[in-house]
C-alpha positions as CSV (number, residue, x, y, z in Angstrom):
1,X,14.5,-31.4,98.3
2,X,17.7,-31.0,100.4
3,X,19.0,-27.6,101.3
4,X,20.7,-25.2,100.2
5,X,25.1,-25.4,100.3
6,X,24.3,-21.3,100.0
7,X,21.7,-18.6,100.3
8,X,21.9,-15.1,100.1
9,X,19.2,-12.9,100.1
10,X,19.6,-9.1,99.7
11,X,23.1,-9.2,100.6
12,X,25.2,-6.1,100.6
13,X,28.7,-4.7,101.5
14,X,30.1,-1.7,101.9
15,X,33.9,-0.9,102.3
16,X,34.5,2.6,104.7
17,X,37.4,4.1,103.4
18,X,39.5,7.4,103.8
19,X,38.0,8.8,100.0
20,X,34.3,7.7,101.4
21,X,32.8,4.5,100.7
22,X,32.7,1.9,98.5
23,X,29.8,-0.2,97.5
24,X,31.0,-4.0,96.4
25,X,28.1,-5.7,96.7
26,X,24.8,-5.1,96.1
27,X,21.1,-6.7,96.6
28,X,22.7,-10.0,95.4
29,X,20.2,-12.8,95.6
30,X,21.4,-16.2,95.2
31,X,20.7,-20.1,95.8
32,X,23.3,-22.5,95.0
33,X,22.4,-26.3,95.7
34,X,24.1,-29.0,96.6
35,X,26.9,-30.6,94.0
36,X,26.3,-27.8,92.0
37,X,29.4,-26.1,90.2
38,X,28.9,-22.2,89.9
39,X,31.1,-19.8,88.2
40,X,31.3,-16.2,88.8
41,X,32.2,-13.9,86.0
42,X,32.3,-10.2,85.7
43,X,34.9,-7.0,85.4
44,X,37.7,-6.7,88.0
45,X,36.3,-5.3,91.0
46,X,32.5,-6.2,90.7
47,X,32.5,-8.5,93.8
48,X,33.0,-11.9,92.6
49,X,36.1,-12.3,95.2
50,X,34.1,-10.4,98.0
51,X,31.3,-12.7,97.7
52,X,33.5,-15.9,98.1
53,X,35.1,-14.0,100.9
54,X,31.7,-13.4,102.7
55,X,30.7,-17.2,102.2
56,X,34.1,-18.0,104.0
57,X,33.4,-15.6,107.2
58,X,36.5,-13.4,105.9
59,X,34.5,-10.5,105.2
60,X,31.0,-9.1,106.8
61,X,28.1,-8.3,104.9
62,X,26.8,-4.6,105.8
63,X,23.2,-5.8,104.7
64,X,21.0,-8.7,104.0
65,X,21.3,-12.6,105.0
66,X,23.8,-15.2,103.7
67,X,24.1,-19.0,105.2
68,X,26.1,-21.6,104.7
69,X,25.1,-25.5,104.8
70,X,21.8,-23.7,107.3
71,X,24.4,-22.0,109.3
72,X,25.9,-18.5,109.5
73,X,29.4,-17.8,107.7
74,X,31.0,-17.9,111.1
75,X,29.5,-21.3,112.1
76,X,30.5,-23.0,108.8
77,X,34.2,-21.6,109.2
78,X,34.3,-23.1,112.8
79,X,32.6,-26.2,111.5
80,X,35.5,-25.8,108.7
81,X,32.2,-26.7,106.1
82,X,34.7,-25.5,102.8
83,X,38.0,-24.9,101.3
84,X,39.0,-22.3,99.8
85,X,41.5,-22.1,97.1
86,X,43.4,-18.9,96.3
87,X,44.7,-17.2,93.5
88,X,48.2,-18.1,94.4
89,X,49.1,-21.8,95.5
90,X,50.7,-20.3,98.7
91,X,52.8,-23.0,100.0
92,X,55.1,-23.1,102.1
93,X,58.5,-23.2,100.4
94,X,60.4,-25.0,103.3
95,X,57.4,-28.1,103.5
96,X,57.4,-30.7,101.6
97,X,54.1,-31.0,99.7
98,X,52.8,-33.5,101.6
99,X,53.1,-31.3,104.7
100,X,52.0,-28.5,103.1
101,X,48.4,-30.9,102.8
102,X,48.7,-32.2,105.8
103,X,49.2,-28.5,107.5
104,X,45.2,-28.1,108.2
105,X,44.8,-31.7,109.7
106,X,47.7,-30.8,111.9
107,X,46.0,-27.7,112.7
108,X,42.8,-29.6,113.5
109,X,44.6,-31.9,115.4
110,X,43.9,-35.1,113.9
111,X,45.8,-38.2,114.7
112,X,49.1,-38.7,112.2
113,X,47.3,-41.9,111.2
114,X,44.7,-40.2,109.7
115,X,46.4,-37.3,108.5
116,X,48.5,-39.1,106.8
117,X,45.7,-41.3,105.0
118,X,43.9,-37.7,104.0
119,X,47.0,-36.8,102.6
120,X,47.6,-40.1,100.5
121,X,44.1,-39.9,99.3
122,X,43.9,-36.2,98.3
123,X,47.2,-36.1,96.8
124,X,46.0,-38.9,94.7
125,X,42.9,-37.5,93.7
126,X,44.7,-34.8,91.7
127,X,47.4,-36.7,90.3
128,X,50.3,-35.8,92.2
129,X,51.3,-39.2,93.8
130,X,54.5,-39.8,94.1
131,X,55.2,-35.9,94.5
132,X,55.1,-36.4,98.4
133,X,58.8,-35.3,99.8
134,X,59.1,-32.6,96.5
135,X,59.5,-29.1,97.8
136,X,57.1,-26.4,96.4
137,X,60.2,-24.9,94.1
138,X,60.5,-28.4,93.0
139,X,57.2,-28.4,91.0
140,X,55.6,-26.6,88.2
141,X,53.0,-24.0,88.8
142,X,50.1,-26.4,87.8
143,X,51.2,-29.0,89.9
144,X,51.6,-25.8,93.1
145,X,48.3,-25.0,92.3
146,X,46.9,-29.3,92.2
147,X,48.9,-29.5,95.8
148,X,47.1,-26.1,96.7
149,X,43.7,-28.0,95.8
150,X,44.7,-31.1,97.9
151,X,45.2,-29.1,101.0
152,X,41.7,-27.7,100.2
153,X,39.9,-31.3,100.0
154,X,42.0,-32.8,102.6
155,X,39.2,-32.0,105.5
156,X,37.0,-33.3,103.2
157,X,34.4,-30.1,103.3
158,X,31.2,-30.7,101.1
159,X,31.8,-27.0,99.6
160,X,35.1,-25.5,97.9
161,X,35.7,-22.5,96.8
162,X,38.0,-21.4,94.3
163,X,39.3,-17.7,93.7
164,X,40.4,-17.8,90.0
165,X,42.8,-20.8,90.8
166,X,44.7,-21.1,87.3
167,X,44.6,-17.4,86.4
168,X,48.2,-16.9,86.1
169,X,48.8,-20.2,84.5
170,X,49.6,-20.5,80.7
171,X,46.7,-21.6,78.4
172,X,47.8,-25.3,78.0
173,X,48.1,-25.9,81.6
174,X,44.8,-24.3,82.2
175,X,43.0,-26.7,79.8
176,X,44.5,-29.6,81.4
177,X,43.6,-28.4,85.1
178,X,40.5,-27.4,84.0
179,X,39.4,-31.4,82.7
180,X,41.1,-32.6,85.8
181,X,38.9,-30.5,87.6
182,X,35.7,-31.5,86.4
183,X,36.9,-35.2,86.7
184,X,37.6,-34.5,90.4
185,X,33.9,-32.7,91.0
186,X,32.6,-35.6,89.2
187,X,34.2,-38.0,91.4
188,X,33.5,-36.2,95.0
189,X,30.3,-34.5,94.1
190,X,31.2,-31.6,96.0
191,X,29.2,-28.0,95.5
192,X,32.3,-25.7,94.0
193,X,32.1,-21.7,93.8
194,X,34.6,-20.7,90.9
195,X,35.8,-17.2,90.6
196,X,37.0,-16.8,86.9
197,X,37.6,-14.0,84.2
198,X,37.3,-16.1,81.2
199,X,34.1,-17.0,79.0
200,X,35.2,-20.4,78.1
201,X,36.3,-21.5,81.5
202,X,33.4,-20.4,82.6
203,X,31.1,-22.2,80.4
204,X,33.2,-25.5,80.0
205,X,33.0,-26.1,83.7
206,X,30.0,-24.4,85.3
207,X,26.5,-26.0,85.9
208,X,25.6,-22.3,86.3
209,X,27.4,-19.5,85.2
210,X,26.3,-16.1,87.6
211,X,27.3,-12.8,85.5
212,X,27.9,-9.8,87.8
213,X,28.5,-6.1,87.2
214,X,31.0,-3.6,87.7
215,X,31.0,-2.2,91.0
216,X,28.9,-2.1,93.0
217,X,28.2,-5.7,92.5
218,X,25.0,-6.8,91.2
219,X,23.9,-10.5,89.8
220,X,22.8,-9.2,86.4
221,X,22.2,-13.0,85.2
222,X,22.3,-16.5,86.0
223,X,22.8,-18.9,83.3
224,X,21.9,-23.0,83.5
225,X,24.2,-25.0,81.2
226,X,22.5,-27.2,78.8
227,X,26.2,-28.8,78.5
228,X,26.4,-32.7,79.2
229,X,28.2,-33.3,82.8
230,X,31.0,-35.2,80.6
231,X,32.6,-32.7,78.8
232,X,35.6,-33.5,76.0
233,X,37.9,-30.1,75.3
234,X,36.4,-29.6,72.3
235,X,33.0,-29.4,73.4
236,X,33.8,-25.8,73.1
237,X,34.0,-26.0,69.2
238,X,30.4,-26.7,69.4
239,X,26.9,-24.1,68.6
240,X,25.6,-25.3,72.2
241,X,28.5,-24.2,73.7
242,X,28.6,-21.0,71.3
243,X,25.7,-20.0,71.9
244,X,25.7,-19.9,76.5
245,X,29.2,-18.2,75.8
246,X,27.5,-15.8,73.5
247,X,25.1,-15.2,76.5
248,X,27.6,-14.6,79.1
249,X,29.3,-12.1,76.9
250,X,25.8,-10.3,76.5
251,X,25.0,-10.2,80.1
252,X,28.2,-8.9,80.9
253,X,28.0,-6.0,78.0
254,X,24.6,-5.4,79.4
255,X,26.0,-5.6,83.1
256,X,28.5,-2.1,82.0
257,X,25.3,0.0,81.6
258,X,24.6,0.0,84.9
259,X,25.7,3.7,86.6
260,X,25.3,5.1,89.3
């Protein structure tokens, strides 16, 4: 059995602020294995973004153990062992798209040569060939947000993470991203971490759904698909798919009971 892309085991933080503390995790146990595709659903504000963040070293956990690919959250972000894609595409507006990609190789100091094949190949593997000298304002916010997914693969890390990605994007967009996505995990096998707010983008892309609770944050259940990896848009038409959205509703009902 190969190891775990992430393990956290009573894992806990708390935020110190001027009216006293906040509590945004808490206790949160969790496995997640490699090529796996995990959503995280829950209320604004139960830790869903603050537990990507810990994975990627940008916050520290006040309790408990988390590692990433076997090595701490600060050793995975200096062995650059994910992406991470925000909410926002943020590009810069005065590089081209390809540069925008390119910027982390640069940073990372690879050889042009190379960059500049990473680049091609990412940049094809989301459809945006032929989009190489456009300038950010150039594109539509789907195709930001495809170029802000590039830059993410272009070091080619086995993990991505993805802080609801095409939240602010219209429903029709969303569906298409959202097949293009799954077609892109398909092809790399790589584990993803997907931060959402919506029940059906949840289910329709997830291997396991994890349902958390308002703050502090607490894994109040973790749901394996039964869905086929191939999945058509209107899978979501049908009782299977009914039926685990039905369940991630439930858990998060259940998950607003919870007071402290």
């Amino acid at each position: 059995m190969t190891s775990p892309v992430v393990s956290a085991s009573g894992l806990s933080l708390t935020f110190q602020t001027n009216d006293g503390p906040v509590n945004a995790l808490s206790n949160v146990d969790l496995t997640i294995g490699k090529g796996e595709f995990v959503s995280f659903i829950g209320p604004s504000g139960c830790g869903k973004t603050t537990f990507l963040r810990v994975i990627a070293d940008l916050e520290k956990p006040t309790a408990g153990s988390i590692l990433v690919n076997g090595m701490t959250p600060e050793q995975a972000r200096e062995a650059r062992a994910y992406g991470y894609v925000f909410q926002a595409a943020a590009l810069f507006p005065w590089r081209t798209i390809e540069k925008n990609v390119a910027l982390p190789l640069e940073v990372m100091g690879l050889a042009e040569a190379d960059r500049r094949e990473r680049v091609r190949r990412t940049l094809d593997m989301v459809n945006l060939t032929g989009f190489e000298k456009k300038y950010p304002w150039q594109l539509s916010g789907g195709m930001q947000q495809r170029a802000s997914i590039a830059r993410a693969l272009a070091f080619d890390a086995d993990l991505l993470l993805m802080d609801e990605p095409f939240g602010a994007l219209d429903e029709i967009v969303r569906d298409h991203l959202n097949q293009q996505l799954l077609e892109l995990w398909a092809r790399t096998t790589k584990t993803i971490c997907f931060v959402t707010h919506s029940i059906p983008e949840a289910v329709y892309l997830s291997t396991r759904i994890v349902v958390m609770s308002p703050r502090p944050g607490r894994v109040t259940d973790v749901i394996e698909s039964t869905l086929p990896r191939e999945r058509p848009l209107d899978i979501r038409e049908t009782p299977e798919f009914l039926e685990i959205a039905a369940r991630v509703r439930d858990g998060l009902r259940a998950g607003h009971s919870y007071e402290d």
